[in-house]
N, C-alpha and C positions, 0 to 999 in steps of 0.2 A: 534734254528730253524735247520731243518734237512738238510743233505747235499745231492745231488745226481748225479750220472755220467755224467758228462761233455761230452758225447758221443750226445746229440744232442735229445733222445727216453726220458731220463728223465729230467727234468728241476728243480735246484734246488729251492724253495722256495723264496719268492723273502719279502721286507718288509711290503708290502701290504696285504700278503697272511697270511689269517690265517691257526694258527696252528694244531686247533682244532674244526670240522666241526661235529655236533649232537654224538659229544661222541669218532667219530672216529681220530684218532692223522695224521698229515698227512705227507708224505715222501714226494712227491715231488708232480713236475707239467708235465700234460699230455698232455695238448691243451687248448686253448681258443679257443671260440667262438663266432658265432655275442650272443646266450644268454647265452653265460657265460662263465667259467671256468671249467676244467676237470682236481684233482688231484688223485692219489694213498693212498691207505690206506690200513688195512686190517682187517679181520674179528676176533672176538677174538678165531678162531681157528687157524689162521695163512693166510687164504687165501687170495690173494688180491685180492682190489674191485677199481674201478672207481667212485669217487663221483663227479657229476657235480653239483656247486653253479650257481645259478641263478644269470644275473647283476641285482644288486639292484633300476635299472628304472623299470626293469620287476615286482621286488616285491614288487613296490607301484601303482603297476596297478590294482586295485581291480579285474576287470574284466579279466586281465591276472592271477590270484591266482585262482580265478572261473573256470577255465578254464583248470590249471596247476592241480587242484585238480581230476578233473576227470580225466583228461589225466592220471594220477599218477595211481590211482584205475584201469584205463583199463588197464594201460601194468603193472600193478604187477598180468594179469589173464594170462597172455600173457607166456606159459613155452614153446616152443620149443626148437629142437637140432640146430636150429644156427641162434636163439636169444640172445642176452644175459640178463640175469633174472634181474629185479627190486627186490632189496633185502632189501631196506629201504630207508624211504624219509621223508621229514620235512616239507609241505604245509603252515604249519601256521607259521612258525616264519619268522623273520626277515626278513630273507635271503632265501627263499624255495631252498633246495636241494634237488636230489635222487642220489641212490648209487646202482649200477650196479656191475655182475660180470667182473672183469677183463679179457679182453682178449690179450694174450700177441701174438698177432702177429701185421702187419701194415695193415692201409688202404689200400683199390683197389687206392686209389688215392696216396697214397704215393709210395705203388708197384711200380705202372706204369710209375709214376716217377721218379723212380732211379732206375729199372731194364727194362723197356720198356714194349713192350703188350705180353700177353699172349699167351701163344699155344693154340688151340682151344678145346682141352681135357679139358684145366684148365679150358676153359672159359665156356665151357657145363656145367661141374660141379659145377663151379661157378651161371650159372644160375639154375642150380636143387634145389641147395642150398637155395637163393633168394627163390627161387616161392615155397620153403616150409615153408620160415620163412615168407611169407605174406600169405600164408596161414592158418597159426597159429594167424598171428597180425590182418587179416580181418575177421577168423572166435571170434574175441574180439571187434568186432563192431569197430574197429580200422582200419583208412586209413593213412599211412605213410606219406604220401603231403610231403616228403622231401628224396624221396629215393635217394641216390646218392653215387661217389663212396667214400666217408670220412665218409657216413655212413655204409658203409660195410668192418670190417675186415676180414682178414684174418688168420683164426688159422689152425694149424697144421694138424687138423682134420674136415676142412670144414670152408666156411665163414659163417660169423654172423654177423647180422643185428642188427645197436641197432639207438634207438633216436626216435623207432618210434611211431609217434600219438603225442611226444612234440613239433613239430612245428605248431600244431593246438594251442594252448596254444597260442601264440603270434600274432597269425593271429587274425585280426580286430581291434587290440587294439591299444590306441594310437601312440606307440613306432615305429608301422608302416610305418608312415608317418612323421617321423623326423631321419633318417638315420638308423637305426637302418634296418638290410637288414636280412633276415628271409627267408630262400630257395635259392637254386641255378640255376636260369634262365634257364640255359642250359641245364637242367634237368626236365625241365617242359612239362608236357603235352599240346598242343593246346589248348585245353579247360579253362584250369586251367592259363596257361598265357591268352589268352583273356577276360574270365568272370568271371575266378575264381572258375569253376564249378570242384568236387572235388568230385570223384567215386575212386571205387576198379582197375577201368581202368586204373585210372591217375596213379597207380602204376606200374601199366604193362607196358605202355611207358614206364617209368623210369627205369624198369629193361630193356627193350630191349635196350634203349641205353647204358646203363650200358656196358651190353653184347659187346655192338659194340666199344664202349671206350675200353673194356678190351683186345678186339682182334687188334685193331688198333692204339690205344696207344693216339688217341685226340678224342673231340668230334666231334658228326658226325653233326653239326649245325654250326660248325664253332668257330673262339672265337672273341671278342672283347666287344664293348658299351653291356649294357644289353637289350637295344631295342632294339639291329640291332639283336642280336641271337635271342628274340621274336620274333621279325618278320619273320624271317624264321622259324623259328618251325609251327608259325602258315600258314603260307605262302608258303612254300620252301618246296621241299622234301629232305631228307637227303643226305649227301654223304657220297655211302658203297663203294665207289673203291676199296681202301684199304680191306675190308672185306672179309675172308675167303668162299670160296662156302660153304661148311659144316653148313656154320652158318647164311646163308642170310633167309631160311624160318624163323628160330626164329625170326630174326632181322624187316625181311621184315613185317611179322603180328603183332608184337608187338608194332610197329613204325606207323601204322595206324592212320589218323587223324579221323576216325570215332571212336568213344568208344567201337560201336557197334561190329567194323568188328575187335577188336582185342580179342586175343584167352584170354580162362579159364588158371587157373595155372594150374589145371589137363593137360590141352592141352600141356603146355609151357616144361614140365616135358618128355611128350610122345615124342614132336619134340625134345627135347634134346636128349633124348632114343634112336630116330631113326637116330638121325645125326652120332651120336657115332657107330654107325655101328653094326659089329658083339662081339667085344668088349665091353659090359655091364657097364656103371657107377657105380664104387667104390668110396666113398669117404675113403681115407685114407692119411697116411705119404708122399704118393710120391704124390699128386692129385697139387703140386705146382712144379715150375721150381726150381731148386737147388739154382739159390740166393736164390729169395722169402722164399724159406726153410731155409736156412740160417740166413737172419735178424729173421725170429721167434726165434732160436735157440739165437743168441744174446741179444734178446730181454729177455729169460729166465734169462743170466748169469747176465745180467746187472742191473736184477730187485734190486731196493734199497731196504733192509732188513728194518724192522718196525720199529721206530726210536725210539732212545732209551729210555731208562724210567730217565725224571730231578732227578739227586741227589735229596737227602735229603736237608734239611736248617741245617745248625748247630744249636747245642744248647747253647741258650745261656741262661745263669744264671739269675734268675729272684728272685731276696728277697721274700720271702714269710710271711705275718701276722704272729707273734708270738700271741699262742693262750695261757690263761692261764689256760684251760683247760691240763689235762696229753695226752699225746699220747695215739691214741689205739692202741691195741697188735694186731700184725699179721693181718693189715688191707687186705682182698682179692683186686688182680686187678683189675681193671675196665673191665668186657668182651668186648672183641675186635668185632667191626662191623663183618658181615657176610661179605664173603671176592666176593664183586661184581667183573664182568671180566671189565679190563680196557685193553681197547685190546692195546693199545701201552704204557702200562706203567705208565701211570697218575693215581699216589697215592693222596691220598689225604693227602697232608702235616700238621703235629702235629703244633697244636698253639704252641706260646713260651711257654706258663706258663708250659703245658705238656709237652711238650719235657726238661723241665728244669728237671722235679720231676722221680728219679725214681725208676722202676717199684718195688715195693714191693715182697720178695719172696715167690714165693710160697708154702704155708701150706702140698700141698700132692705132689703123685707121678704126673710126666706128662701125659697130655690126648690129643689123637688126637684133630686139633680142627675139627666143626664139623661147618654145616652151608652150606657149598658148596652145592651149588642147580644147576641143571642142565639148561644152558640159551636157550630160544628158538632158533629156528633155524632161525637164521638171524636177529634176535630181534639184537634191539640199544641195544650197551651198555651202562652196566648201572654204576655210580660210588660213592663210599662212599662216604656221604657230611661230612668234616670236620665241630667240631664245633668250628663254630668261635663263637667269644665272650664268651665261657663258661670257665674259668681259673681253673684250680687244683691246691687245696692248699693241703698244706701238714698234716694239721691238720684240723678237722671239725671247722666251725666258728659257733658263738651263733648268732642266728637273732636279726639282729638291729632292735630297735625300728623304724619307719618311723612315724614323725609327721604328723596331719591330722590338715588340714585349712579350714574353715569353706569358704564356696565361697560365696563371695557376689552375688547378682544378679540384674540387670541394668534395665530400661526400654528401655532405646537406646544401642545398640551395643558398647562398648568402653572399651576393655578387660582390668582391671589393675586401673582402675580408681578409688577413695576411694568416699565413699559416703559423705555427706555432709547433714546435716538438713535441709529441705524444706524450702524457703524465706516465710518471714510472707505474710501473702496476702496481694492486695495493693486492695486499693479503687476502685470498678467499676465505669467509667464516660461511662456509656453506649451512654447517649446524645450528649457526643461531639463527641465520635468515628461515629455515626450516622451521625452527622451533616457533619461531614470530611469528607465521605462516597460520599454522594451524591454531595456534592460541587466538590469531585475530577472528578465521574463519570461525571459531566456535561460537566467539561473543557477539558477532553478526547474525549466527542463526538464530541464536538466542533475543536477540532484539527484534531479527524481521517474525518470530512466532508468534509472539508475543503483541505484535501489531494488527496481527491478522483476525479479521472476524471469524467465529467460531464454526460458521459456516463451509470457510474457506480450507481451515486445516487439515482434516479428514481428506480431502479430493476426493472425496467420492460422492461426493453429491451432487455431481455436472459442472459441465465447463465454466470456470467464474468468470469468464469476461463475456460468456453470451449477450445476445441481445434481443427484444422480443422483435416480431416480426415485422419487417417494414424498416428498421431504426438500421443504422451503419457504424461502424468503429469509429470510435473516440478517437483511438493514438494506436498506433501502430506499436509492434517491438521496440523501435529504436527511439520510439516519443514521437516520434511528427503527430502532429495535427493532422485533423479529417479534415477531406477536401471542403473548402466552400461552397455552398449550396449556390448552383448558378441565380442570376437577376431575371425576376420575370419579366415580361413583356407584352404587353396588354394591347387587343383589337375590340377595339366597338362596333359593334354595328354589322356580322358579315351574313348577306342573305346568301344562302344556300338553295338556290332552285331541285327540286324533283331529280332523283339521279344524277346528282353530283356528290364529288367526294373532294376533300383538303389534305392537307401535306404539312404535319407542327411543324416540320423543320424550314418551310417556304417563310420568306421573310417579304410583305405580311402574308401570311396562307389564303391563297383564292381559290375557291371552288373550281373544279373542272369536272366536264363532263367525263361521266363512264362511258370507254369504249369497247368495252366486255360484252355487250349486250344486253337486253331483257334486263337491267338493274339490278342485276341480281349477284355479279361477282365482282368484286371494287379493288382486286387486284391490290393494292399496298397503302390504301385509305386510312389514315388512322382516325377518319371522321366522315361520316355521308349519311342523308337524307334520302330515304328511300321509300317513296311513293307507290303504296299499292294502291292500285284503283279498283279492282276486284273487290276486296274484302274492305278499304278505306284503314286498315291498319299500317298507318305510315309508322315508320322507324328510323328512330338515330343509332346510329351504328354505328363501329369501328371493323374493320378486317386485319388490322396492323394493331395487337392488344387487346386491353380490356376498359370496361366499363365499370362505374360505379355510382350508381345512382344515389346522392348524398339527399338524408334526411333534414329535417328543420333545423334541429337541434347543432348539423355538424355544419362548421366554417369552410367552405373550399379555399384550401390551402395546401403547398408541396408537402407539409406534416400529413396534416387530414389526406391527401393523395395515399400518401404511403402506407399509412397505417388501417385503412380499412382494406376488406377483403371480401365481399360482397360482389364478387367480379360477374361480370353478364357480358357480353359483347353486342345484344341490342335491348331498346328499349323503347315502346311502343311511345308514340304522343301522347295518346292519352293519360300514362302515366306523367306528363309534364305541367306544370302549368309556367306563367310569366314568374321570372326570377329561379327556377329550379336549376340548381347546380350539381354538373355531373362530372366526375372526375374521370378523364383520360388519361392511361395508361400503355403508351405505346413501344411496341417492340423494338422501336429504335431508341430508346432511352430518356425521349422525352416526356413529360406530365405538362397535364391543363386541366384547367376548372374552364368547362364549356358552361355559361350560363344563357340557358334558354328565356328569350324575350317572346316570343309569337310565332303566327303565321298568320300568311297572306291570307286576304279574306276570301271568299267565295269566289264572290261573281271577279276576281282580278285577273287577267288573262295569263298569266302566270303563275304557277304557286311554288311559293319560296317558305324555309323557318331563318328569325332572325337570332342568331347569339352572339355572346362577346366571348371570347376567348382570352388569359389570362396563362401564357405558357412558359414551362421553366425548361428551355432546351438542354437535352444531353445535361439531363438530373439524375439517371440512371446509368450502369455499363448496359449494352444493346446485345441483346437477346441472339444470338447463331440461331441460321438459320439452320 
């Protein structure tokens, strides 16, 4: 296992870590993440790349591979100057990986960290940089949902953006909602923390506070719990105290809680232009503070060289069949595989029997060898598979005979078994097996009568295995067991703003807006908030099922779900108060106990209701439409 600078930028290798990731050998460790790991490699021309491996919860998410796979496809479209390129990836195996180019300088969040905030030149240019590299990643159908500053390095010649469009890959999938933390809070647009709603905008917020983190040195939402910063993003207006005048128009329009009122990147580029004065944005060698310039430069010298290629095995002597055939004369070599690129030196090691025998001289003069083929550009490499199992003997061998066995063949399955001659036939007593017959069936009926409640006998008093309403079969005909009642799954806390609707089967379910218009048709909701302003008679509703507004007395439970029938499909606030629990029943087969906590207060510039949800997916078969 490879070694690398104890300086803190590289990490050496640890036991865990594999060595060898889709062909490329690896040097060290770059970062972890909540999905995954980030190590160093390089390309078999020498250059180095960044490969991230995926945590392995992630690559048994069907639905996250689904997901990773297109993400993958859009940002290898994705070539801009301060991106950095998808140069190879691995979707289907084990472990999905991709492998990126190297960029040796640090994060905006590592900068600002050990050297403080930026001058406001860097910081211009720093945003130029951004709103071209999401210009490049949105005109790819691609919205970043994770801009932040550890997603933006810093190189020598301008920052670069990388990761983006992969935090879409994790978003809805189970892993969500069992710690597994995906995005950075603090960095979230209003929207996207409250409903989850995800435009080319949400990026633009993310760069303007970026912008204002890089001139100020903290976030401008404050730090702490991850609901207290939500709430003020969506809530709060920022604090730019601390912020430069030169850079309060960027900051100010970017930081917009409407989508609407925040600017184009063409826009974002112009105000950077205009802030910068008479003085024109260059990006070059000086466009960083001389640390910042600095750790890049370190970051070059300290880069760990490609590791090295494992010795050879020694050979070790192997007897070989004495043939009693003669030797042949001047046997030629065996030709040697065409010589594939192994970009860090993984040969493929000679079995023992070969490396014991050797090479026979050769007959003529020497000949270049020939074979080298030119490897795509960025293409995996590829590597000579050793043959194992095939031995070299030193003299030809004569084919052995191989005995041939005749297979028997069975009526009943029982591999190995020897035959035997059939049992003489025995006499048919047709008559007494008859007689047996029905004397058994008599004393059968007699006992199963006998056993049966009195209710039961007659059959005419309705079906004996019914069941009352809401309840499912015990046992089937043949005795199996009723299916298991699936495991609920519990959300605290979801604010549902005015005309928005949820989805049980979304894993965790986020509000979205209705696109139906007028609020009034929710299209396949099996939950939404619907704000009349007219009359102030808001309503919780379903459009996908029914309702059930549970009393004091009843527990919300998949039981309690099933068994009442008091169905409504809305139900006015007023009817609610804090703790009311209301049983959903949705047409796609899922149940939940929605418990109502509140609403936003008056004067809040929003109005939201808060509940927890408590849902037992595909508890039901689902409803045809």
């Amino acid at each position: 296992m490879s070694s690398a600078p104890s300086a803190g930028i590289f990490q050496p290798l640890k036991a865990d870590d594999p060595e060898v990731v889709g062909g490329y050998r690896l040097a060290a460790v770059l970062g972890a993440g909540g999905m995954g790991k980030v190590y160093l490699s390089y390309t078999p021309g020498g250059r180095p790349i960044a490969i991230k491996v995926i945590r392995s919860e992630f690559g048994e998410d069907p639905e996250f591979r689904r997901r990773f796979q297109q993400e993958v496809r859009s940002a290898e479209r994705v070539q801009g100057l301060y991106t950095a390129p998808v140069i190879d990836s691995d979707t289907e195996g084990a472990q999905p990986w991709l492998a990126t180019a190297y960029v040796p300088g640090p994060s905006l969040a590592h900068a600002v960290a050990h050297h403080g905030a930026l001058p406001p030149r860097s910081v211009l240019l720093l945003a130029v940089g951004v709103a071209e590299a999401l210009t490049v990643i949105h005109g790819a159908g691609i919205v970043h949902r994770d801009l932040k500053p550890a997603n933006v390095l810093l190189a020598s010649d301008g920052p670069r953006v990388i990761d983006f469009g992969i935090a879409r890959a994790a978003d809805t999938t189970a892993l969500t909602s069992t710690g597994v933390s995906i995005g950075t809070p603090a960095f979230m647009a209003p929207e996207q923390a409250s409903a989850g709603t995800i435009t080319p905008a949400t990026d633009v917020f993310a760069l303007g506070q970026m912008a204002a983190f890089a001139a100020i040195g903290s976030s401008v939402y404050g730090d702490g719990p991850s609901h207290a910063v939500l709430y003020r993003i969506v809530h709060e207006d920022p604090d730019l105290g601390g912020l430069p005048e030169e850079l309060r128009p960027l900051v100010t329009r970017c930081l917009s809680r409407d989508p609407a009122d925040r600017p184009a990147l063409t826009d974002i580029i112009a105000l950077c232009n205009e802030a910068a004065g008479a003085e024109p944005l260059r990006q070059g060698e000086d466009w960083l503070p001389r640390a910042v310039a600095g750790s890049i430069t370190e970051r070059v010298h300290l880069l760990p060289a490609p590791a090295p290629t494992p010795p050879p095995r020694p050979a070790t002597p192997v007897p070989t069949e004495v043939s009693a055939q003669p030797p042949a004369a001047s046997a030629p070599a065996a030709p040697a595989a065409a010589p594939g690129y192994t970009p860090t030196g993984l040969a493929a090691a000679p079995t023992q029997a070969a490396a014991a025998q050797p090479a026979p001289a050769p007959t003529g003069p020497p000949t270049a060898p020939t074979g080298y083929g030119t490897p795509p550009a960025y293409g995996r490499p590829t590597h000579p598979q050793p043959p194992y199992g095939q031995p070299a003997y030193a003299q030809p061998q004569p084919p052995r005979p191989q005995p041939t066995y005749a297979q028997p063949t069975y009526a009943q399955p029982g591999w190995g078994q020897p035959t035997y001659p059939p049992a003489p036939a025995k006499p048919k007593r047709t008559g007494l097996i008859v007689t047996l017959s029905v004397v058994g069936a008599v004393i059968g009926l007699a006992v199963l009568g006998s056993l049966l409640p009195d209710g039961d006998k007659g059959g005419t008093d309705g079906a004996s295995g019914s069941k009352g309403s809401g309840g499912s079969a015990s046992a089937s005909p043949g005795g199996a067991q009723k299916p298991v009642d699936p495991q609920p799954v519990s959300y605290k806390g979801i604010d549902m703003p005015g005309s928005h609707q949820l989805l049980l089967a979304d894993n965790p379910p986020r509000p979205a807006e209705e696109s139906t218009g007028a609020g009034v048709h929710y299209g396949k909701g099996d939950l939404f908030y619907y704000r009349d302003t007219t009359f102030g008679k808001d309503e919780f509703g379903t459009a996908n099922g029914k309702l059930v507004l549970l009393n004091n007395s009843e527990k919300g439970s998949l039981e309690t779900c099933r068994k009442v029938t008091r169905f409504t499909e809305r139900i006015t606030l007023d009817q609610l108060t804090a703790g009311s629990e209301v049983c959903v029943l949705s047409d796609a087969g899922h149940i939940a106990v929605a418990t109502y906590r509140g609403k936003s207060g008056a004067k809040e510039s929003s109005q939201y209701i808060t509940v927890d949800l408590t849902i037992w997916r595909n508890a039901e078969r689902a409803k045809k439409d």
